[in-house]
C-alpha positions in Angstrom: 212.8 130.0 -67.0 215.7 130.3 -68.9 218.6 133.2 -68.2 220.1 135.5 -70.6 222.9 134.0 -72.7 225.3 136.2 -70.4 224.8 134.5 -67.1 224.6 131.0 -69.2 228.2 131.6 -70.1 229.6 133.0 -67.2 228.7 130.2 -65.3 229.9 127.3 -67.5 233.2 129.1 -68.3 233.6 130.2 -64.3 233.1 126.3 -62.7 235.8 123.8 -63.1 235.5 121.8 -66.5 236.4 118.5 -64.2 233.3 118.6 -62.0 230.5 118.0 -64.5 230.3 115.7 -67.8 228.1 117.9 -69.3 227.7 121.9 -69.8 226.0 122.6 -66.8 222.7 123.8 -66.7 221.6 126.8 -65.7 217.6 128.2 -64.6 216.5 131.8 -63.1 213.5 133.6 -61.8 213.3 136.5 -60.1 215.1 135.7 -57.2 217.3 132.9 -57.7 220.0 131.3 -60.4 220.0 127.1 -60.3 222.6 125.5 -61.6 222.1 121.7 -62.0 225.3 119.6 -63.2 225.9 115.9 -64.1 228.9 114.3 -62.4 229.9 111.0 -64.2 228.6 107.9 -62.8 230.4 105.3 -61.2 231.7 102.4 -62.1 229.8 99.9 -59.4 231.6 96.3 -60.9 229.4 93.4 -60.4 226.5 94.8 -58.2 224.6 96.3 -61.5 221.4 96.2 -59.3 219.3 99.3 -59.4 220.1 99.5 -55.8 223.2 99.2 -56.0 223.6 101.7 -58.8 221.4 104.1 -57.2 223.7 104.0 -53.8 226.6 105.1 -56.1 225.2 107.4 -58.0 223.9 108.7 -54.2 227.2 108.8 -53.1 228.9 110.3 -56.2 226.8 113.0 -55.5 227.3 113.8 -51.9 230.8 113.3 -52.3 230.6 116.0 -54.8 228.4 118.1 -52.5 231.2 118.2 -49.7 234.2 118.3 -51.7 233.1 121.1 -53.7 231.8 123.3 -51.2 234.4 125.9 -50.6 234.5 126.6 -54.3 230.4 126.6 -54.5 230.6 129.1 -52.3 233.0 131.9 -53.7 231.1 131.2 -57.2 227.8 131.7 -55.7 229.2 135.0 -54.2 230.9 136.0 -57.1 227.4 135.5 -59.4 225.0 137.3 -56.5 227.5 140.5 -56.9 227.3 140.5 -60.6 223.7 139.1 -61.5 222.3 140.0 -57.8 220.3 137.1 -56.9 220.7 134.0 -55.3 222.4 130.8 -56.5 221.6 127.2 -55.8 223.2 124.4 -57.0 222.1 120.8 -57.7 223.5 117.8 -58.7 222.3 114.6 -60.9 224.1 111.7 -61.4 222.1 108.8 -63.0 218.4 108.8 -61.7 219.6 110.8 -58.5 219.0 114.3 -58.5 219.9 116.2 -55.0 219.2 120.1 -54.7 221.2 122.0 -52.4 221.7 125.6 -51.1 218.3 126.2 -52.9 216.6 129.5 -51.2 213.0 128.9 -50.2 211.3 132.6 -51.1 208.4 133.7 -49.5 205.2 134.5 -51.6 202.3 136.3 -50.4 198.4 135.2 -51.9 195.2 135.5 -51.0 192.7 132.8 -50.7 189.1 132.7 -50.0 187.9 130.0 -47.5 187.2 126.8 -49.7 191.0 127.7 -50.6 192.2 127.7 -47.2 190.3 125.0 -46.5 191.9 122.6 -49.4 195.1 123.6 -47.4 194.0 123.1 -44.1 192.7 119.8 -44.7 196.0 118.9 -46.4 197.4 119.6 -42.8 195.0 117.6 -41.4 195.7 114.7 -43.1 199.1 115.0 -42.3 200.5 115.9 -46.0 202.0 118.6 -44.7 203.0 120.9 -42.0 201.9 124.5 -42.4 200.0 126.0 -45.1 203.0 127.2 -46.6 204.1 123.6 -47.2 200.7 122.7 -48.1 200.5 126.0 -51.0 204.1 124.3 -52.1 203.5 120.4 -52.6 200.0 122.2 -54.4 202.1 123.8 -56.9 204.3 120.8 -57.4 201.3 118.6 -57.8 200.2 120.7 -60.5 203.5 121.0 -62.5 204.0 117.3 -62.1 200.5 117.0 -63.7 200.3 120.0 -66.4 204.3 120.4 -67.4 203.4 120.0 -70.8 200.5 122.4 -70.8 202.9 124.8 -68.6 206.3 124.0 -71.1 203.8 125.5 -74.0 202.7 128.6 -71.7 206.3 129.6 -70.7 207.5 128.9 -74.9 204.9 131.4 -76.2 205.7 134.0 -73.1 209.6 133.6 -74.5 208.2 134.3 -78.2 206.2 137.2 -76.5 209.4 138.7 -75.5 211.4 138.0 -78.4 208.7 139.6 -80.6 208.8 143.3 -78.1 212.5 143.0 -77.8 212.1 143.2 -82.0 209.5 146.1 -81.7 210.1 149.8 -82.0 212.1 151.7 -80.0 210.1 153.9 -77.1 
């Protein structure tokens, strides 16, 4: 989901100009602001394997992780005072993307038994842990699967809004 214009800005003229190659990007829900930026790849020489490259890129991004930290951290707290919610940061760097700090938010559903049973043998088979987990990698299964259908759903909800934020006055 995208975030107003305001937090988009803050954020990109708040963090460092060196960290990222790009404008970083920035995504909200309810509870939480992700910001996702691209550190420049390195340069790995001779070893252009996919390996190798992918070790790098790996690398670029810890060491970004770590050396970054202390200042994550006073932005994050910074942005939950003034937006309040959470921030999580991520970081991609070739075809490695690493998440961290991300919050994990509870969600409470009901489900009939040939729900809870989809879960339960998802447990069973050992594809995950809990039902929570198993509810989670469900959800990521289907926006792996329908993103396109999903990109279109969240587009017209956005024209939705724009078209009431147009309306009359109440």
């Amino acid at each position: 989901m995208r975030p107003g214009d305001e937090v988009i800005g803050w954020f990109r003229g708040r963090i460092p100009g060196e960290w990222f190659a790009t404008p970083v990007e920035v995504d909200a829900d309810r509870e939480e602001i992700l910001v996702t930026g691209i550190v420049a790849e390195p340069a790995v020489g001779d070893a252009e394997s996919p390996e190798a490259k992918s070790a790098a890129c790996l690398a670029r991004v810890r060491g970004f992780r770590e050396d970054t930290r202390d200042h994550r951290v006073r932005i994050a707290s910074e942005a939950e005072a003034r937006f309040g919610k959470k921030v999580s940061w991520a970081a991609r760097c070739g075809e490695v993307e690493a998440m961290f700090t991300n919050a994990s938010v509870p969600v409470m559903t009901r489900l009939r038994m040939p729900e809870r049973a989809v879960l339960d043998t998802l447990i069973d088979a050992g594809v995950a842990r809990s039902r929570s987990e198993a509810l989670g990698w469900c959800v990521r299964l289907v926006g792996r699967h329908q993103s396109d259908w999903i990109g279109q759903l969240r587009d017209a909800m956005q024209r939705v809004e724009e078209v009431r934020a147009e309306g009359p006055e109440l």
